[in-house]
C-alpha positions in Angstrom: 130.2 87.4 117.7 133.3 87.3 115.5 134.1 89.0 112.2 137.9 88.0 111.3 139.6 88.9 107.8 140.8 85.6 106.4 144.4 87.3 106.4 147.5 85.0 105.8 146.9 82.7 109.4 149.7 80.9 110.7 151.2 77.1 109.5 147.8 75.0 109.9 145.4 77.8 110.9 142.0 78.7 109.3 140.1 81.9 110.1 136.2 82.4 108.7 136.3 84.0 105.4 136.9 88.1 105.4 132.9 90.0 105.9 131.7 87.2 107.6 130.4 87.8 111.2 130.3 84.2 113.5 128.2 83.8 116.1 130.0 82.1 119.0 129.0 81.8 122.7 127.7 84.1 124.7 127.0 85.8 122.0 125.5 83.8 120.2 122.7 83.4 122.6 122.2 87.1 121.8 122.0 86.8 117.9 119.7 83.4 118.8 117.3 85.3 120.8 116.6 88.1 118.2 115.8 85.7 115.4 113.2 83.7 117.5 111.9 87.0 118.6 111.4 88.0 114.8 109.8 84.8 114.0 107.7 84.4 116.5 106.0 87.7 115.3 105.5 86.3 112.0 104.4 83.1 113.8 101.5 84.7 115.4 100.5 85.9 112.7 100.0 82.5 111.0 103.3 82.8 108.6 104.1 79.1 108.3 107.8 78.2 107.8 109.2 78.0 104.3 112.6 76.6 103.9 114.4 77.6 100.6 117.7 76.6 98.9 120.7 78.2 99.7 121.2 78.5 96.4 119.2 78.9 93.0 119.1 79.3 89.2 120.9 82.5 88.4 118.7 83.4 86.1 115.9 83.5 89.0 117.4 86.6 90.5 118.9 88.2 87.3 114.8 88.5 86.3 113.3 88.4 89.6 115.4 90.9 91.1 116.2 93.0 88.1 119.7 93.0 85.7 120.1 96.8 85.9 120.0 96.3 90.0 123.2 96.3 92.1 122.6 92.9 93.7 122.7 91.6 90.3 125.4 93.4 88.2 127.6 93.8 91.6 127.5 91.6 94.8 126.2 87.7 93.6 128.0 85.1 94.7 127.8 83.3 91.2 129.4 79.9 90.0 129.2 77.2 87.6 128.6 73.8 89.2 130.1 70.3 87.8 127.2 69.7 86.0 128.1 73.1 83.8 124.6 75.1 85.2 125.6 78.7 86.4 124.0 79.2 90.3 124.1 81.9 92.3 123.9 81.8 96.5 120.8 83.3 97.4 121.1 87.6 97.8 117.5 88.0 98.5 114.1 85.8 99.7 111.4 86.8 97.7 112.7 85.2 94.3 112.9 82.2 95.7 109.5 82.3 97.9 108.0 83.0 94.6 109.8 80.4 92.8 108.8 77.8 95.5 105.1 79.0 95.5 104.9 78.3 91.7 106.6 75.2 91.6 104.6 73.5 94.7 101.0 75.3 93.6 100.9 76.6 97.2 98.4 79.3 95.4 95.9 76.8 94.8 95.2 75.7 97.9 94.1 79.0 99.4 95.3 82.7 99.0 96.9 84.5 100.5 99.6 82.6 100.5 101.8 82.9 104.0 105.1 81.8 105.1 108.1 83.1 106.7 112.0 82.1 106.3 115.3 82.8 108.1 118.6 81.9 107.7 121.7 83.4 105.6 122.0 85.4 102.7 124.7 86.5 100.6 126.2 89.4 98.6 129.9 90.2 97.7 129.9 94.2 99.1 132.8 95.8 101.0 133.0 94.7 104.7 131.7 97.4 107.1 130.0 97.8 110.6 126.5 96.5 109.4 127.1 95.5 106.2 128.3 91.4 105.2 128.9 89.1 102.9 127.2 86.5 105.0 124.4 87.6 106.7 121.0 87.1 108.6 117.5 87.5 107.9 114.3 86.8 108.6 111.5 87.0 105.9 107.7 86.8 105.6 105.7 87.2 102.6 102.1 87.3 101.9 101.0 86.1 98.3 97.7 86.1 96.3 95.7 89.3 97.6 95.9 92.8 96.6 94.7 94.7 99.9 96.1 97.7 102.0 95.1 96.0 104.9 97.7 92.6 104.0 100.2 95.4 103.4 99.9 97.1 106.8 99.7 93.6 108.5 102.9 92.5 107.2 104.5 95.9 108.4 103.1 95.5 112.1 104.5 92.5 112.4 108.0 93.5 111.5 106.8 97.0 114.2 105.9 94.0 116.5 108.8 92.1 116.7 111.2 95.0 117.1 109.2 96.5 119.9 109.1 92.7 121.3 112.7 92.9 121.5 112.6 96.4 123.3 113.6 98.7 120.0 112.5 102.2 120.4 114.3 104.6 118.6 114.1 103.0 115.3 111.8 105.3 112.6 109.5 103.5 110.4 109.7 105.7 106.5 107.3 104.4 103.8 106.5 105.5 99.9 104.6 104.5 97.2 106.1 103.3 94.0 103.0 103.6 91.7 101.2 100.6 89.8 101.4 99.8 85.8 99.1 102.6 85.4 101.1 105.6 86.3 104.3 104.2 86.2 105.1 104.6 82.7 104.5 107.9 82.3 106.4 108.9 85.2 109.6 106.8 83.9 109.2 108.8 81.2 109.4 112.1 82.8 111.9 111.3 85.0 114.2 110.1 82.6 113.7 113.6 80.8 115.0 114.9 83.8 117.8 113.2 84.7 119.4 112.7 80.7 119.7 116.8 81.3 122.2 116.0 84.1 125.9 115.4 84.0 125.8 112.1 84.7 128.6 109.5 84.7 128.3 106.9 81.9 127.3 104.1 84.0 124.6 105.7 86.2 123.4 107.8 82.2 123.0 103.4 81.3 120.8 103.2 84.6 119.0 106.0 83.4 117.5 104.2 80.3 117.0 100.5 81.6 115.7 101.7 85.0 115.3 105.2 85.9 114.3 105.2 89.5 117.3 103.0 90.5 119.4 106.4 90.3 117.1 107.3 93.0 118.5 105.6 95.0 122.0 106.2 94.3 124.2 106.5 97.9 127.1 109.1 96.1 126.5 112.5 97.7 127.0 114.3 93.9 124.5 112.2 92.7 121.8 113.0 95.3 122.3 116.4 94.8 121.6 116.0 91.7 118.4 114.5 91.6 117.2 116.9 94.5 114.9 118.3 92.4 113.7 115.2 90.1 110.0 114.7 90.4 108.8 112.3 92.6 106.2 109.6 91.9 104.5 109.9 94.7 102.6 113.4 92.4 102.2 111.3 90.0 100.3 108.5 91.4 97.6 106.9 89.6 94.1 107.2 91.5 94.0 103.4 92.2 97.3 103.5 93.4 96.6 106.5 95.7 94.0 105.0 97.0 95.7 102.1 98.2 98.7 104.4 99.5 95.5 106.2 102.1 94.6 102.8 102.9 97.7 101.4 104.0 98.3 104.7 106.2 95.0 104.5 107.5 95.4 101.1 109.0 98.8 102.2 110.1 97.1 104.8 111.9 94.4 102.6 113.1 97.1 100.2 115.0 98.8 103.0 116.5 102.0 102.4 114.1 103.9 105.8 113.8 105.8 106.2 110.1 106.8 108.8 108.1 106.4 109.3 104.2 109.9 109.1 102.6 108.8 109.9 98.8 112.4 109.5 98.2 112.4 105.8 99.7 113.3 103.5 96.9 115.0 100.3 98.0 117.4 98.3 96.1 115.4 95.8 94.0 113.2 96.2 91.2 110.4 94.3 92.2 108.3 96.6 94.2 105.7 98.6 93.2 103.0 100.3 95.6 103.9 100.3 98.9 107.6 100.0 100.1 108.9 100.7 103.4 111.9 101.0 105.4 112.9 100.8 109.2 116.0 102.7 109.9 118.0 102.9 113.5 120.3 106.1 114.2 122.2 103.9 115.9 123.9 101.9 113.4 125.6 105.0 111.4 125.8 104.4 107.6 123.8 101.2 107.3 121.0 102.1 109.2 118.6 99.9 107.4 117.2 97.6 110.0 114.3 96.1 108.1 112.5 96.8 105.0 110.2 95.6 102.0 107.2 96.4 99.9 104.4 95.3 97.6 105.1 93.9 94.2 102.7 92.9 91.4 103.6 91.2 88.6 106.2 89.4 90.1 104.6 86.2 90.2 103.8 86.4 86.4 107.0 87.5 85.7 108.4 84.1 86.9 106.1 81.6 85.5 103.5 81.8 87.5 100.1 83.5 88.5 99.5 87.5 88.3 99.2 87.4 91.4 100.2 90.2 93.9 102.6 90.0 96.8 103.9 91.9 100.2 107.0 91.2 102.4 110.2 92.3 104.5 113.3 91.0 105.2 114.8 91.8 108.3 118.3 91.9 108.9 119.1 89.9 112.0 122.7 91.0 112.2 122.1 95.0 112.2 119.2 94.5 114.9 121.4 92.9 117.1 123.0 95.9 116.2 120.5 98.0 117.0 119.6 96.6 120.3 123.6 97.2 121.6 123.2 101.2 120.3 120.2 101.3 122.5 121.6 99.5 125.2 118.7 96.8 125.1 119.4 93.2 126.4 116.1 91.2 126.5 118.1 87.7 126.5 119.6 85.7 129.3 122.8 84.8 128.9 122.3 81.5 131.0 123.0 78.2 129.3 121.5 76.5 132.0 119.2 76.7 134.9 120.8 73.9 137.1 124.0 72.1 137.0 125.8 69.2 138.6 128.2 68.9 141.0 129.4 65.3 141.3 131.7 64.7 144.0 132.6 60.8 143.7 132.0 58.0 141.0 129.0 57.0 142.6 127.7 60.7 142.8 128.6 61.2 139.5 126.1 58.0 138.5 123.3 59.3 140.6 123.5 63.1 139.0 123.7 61.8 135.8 120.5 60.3 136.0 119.2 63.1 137.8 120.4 65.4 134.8 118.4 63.4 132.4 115.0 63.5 134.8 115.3 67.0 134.7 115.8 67.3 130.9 112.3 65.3 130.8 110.5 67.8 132.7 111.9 70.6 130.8 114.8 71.8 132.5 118.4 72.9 131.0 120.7 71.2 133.0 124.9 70.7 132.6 126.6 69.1 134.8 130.9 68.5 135.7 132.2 66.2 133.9 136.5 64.5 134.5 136.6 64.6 137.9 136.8 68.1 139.4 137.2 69.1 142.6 134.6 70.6 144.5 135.8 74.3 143.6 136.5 73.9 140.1 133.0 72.1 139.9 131.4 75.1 141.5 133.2 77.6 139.4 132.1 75.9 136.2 128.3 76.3 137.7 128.7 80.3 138.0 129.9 80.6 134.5 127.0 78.1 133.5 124.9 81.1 134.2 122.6 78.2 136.1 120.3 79.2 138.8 120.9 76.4 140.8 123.4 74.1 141.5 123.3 70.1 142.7 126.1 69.1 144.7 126.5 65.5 145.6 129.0 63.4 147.3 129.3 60.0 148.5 127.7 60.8 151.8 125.3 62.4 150.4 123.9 59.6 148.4 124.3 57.3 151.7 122.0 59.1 153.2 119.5 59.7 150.2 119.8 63.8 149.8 121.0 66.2 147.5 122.7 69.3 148.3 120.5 72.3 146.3 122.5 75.6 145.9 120.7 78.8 144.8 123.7 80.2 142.8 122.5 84.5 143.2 121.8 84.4 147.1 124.6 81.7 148.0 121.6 79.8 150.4 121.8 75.6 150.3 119.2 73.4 151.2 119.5 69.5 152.1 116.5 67.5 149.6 115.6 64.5 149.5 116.8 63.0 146.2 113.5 61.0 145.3 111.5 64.5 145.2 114.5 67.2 144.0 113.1 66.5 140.3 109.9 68.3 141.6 111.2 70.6 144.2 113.5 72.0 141.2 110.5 72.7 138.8 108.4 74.1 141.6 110.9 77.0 142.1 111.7 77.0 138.5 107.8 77.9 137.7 
C-alpha cells in the first residue's frame, strides 16, 4: 500500500495522483481480504450485488445528499463533459442506489429492496492518515420497509463483518435523528439557539438552510459552543421513539453492544431516525470506520417512491487501518500454494501441464519461468509464499516422478507424476 504526492517526478516519470493510496503486492492481498470479508457479510445476508457508475448527474448528489452539506459545497470531484452536461465522480453510494432502484423499478418486484456495492469513491479533502481523495468502500442498503428490525439487521452485519476480520476495540455509537413529525419543531428551536451565538458568517448561513449540520461541526470553538444546544433526541416524536426502543432492543437481543451518541450526526442530510457510527481508537482523528442510518423521503425526493431506506458504508481503507492498530492479520500473504521448479526444457513442458491440472482442481499454482537455476528457482518458491514446491528435472521425468517439497518443514518426497495432481489436493484439504 502506497500513497505518493504527485510532486514534480523526474524526466518521463509518473507518480499516482497526491491523496490517493495504491494497493500494490503484498499488500494488496491485505486490502483484498478485508473487502471480501465485508461483502461476504452482506452476502449472507442476501444483499445482491449492485454495480453503480463511477460517476453521475451532479445534480443527483447536490439533492440527494444535500447543497448546504460539505460533500457538496466542498470536496466533489465535478466537471463538464464534451457533451456540455456537468458530472460529478461519485462522493457517496446511496444517491446512486437510489437512483438505480428508481430507474430499473427494482421496488416493484418485491420490497425490501437489498443490494450491496464496493468499489471507489471520491472527495477533494486534505490528505491525512485515514482520510483520501480516492478511497474504498463497501455498501449495503435495504429499501422499501420501515422496521426497527431492517435497521438493526443492516447494523449487525456491518458488527459482523468487523468481528469476522478479528476487530475488537472498535465502539459501535448510535442516535436518533427524528421523523417529519418532530423535526420541524426542533429545527426551529435549535436554530433559536444557535442565532444567539457568535457564529462566523458561513457556519450563521448553515444555521438557516440546515441547522443540525453545525452539529456536527469538527472546529473545537464551535463545539464548545453548541455544548449546550438541545438535542433531538428530547424532542423525539412518539413514533419516532418508538422506533429508536426497537432498534436498541434488537441490538440488545443479538448481543450487539453500542452506545447512544445524541450528538452523532454524520455528514449527509439524508438521514432521519436511526444513524450510527463505528469508530476505532486506533486510527487517531479519522476514527470513523463505518457508519450510516435510516432515511425517509429520500426515494421521493428523487423521483421515485416514498419509500423508506437503511444502509452503511464502510470504509475499506481505515479498517485496514484499524486491523494494523490492533495488530490483527487474518490474511495469508501467500500467492500460491504450490510452485514449479523446472529444471530442463522437457521438465519445464511436463510442469507446465502439471500447473494447469492443478489450476483445474482448484489449486493456486506459479511456477519458474527463463531458465533458472535450481537455487534461484527455489528462492522464487519461498517468496511465492507457496506451501509446496515441484521440482523436476530431466531424470526425473525419465523415470516418471516428481520431486514434492513441503516449503515450512524442508521434507521432499519422490511422487509418481501420474497421481501428484491428487496427492497435492489430498494434503491441501
Amino acid at each position: 500500500m502506497t500513497g505518493r504526492d504527485s510532486g514534480a517526478p523526474g524526466a518521463g516519470r509518473f507518480a499516482a495522483p497526491k491523496g490517493v493510496l495504491e494497493y500494490v503486492p503484498p499488500e494488496s492481498i491485505a486490502f483484498e481480504h478485508v473487502m471480501r470479508t465485508l461483502i461476504a457479510a452482506a452476502d449472507r445476508a442476501g444483499y445482491a450485488l449492485i454495480e453503480l457508475p463511477v460517476f453521475e448527474d451532479t445534480q443527483l448528489f447536490a439533492r440527494g445528499v444535500g447543497e448546504s452539506t460539505d460533500v457538496v459545497t466542498k470536496e466533489m470531484y465535478t466537471f463538464t463533459d464534451r457533451g456540455d452536461r456537468s458530472v460529478t465522480l461519485r462522493p457517496e453510494g446511496t444517491a446512486g442506489v437510489v437512483r438505480a432502484v428508481i430507474e430499473h423499478g427494482l421496488d416493484k418486484a418485491g420490497l425490501p429492496v437489498k443490494v450491496r456495492y464496493a468499489g471507489p469513491l471520491f472527495r477533494y479533502e486534505r490528505p491525512q492518515a485515514g482520510r483520501y481523495r480516492q478511497f474504498y468502500t463497501v455498501g449495503a442498503e435495504a429499501i422499501g420497509v420501515d422496521d426497527p428490525a431492517l435497521d438493526a439487521e443492516v447494523i449487525a452485519m456491518a458488527d459482523e463483518g468487523f468481528r469476522a476480520l478479528g476487530l475488537r476495540d472498535y465502539t459501535l455509537e448510535i442516535n436518533s435523528l427524528g421523523d417529519a413529525e418532530c423535526r420541524p419543531a426542533y429545527r426551529e428551536l435549535l436554530q433559536d439557539f444557535l442565532r444567539k451565538l457568535p457564529l462566523d458568517e458561513a457556519t450563521q448561513e448553515r444555521v438557516a438552510v440546515n441547522p443540525l449540520r453545525v452539529l456536527d461541526d469538527k472546529r473545537p470553538e464551535v463545539r464548545r459552543m453548541v455544548a449546550d444546544a438541545p438535542l433531538l433526541i428530547d424532542h423525539l416524536s412518539t413514533a419516532a421513539k418508538e422506533h429508536h426502543t426497537a432498534v436498541k432492543q434488537h441490538l440488545d437481543d443479538l448481543g450487539i453492544r453500542y452506545v447512544e451518541n445524541p450528538r452523532l450526526v454524520r455528514g449527509l442530510d439524508y438521514y432521519t431516525k436511526t444513524t450510527f457510527e463505528f469508530v476505532h481508537p486506533g486510527l487517531g482523528a479519522q476514527s470513523a470506520i463505518g457508519g450510516g442510518g435510516h432515511y425517509d423521503g429520500l426515494m421521493s425526493l428523487l423521483g421515485g417512491a416514498d419509500l423508506a431506506g437503511i444502509g452503511y458504508g464502510i470504509g475499506v481503507d481505515r479498517v485496514l487501518l484499524a486491523c494494523r492498530a490492533e495488530g490483527v492479520e487474518p490474511w495469508s500473504t501467500a500467492r500460491v500454494e504450490v510452485f514449479g521448479v523446472p529444471l530442463g526444457d522437457g521438465a519445464r513442458r511436463k510442469l507446465v501441464q502439471l500447473a494447469a491440472a492443478l489450476r483445474k482442481a482448484g489449486v493456486r499454482v506459479d511456477m519458474a519461468y527463463g531458465g533458472r537455476s535450481m537455487k534461484a528457482g527455489m528462492k522464487a518458491a519461498d517468496r511465492s509464499g507457496a506451501r509446496y514446491a515441484l521440482v523436476l528435472g530431466d531424470r526425473d521425468l525419465d523415470a516418471g516422478t516428481v520431486g514434492l517439497k513441503d516449503l515450512s518443514s524442508g521434507d521432499q518426497d519422490t511422487v509418481a507424476l501420474d497421481s501428484v495432481v491428487d496427492e497435492i489436493v489430498n494434503r491441501l484439504a
